[in-house]
N, C-alpha and C positions, 0 to 999 in steps of 0.2 A: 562783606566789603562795604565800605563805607561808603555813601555819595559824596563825598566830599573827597573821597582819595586821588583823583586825578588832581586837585591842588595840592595836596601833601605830596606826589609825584614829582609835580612842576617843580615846587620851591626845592626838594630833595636833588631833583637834577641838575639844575641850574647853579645851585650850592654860592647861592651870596650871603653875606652875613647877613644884610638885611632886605627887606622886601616891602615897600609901598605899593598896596594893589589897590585902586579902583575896584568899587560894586561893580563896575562894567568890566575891566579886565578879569576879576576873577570867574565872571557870567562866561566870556568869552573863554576861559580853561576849563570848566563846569559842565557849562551846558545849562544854566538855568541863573536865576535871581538868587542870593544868598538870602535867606528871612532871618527869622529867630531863632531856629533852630542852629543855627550855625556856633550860637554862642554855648551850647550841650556840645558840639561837635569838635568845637577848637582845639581841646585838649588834646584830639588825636594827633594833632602837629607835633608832639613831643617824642612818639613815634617815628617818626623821620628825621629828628632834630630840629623840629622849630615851634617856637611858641608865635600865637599870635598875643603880641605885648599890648596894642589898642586897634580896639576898636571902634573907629569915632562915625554914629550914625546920620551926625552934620554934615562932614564931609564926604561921608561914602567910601570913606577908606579902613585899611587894615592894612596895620605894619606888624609883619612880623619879622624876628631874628631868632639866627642860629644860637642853640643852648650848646 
């Protein structure tokens, strides 16, 4: 199991096309800080049907959308 699957869960259930999450919302469905690692990990969103499309480390965000 991934650490990261309770967010591949979240966005699989909720089923919007797309998703603007906050470093802090995603913390808050996680359970921890996203680092670097998360960018090796994203791919697994393709998995549930979602790619994360950007990552902006300015902002603190990540949008991803249904494939």
């Amino acid at each position: 199991m991934s650490k990261y699957e309770p967010l591949w869960k979240y966005l699989k259930d909720n089923n919007k096309e797309k998703y603007i999450l906050s470093y802090e919302e995603i913390k808050n469905i996680i359970g921890f800080q996203i680092d670097h690692s998360f960018l090796t990990y994203k791919k697994e969103a393709k998995e549930y049907g979602y790619e994360a499309y950007k990552v902006s480390m300015k902002e603190k965000t990540v949008i991803f959308n249904k494939v």
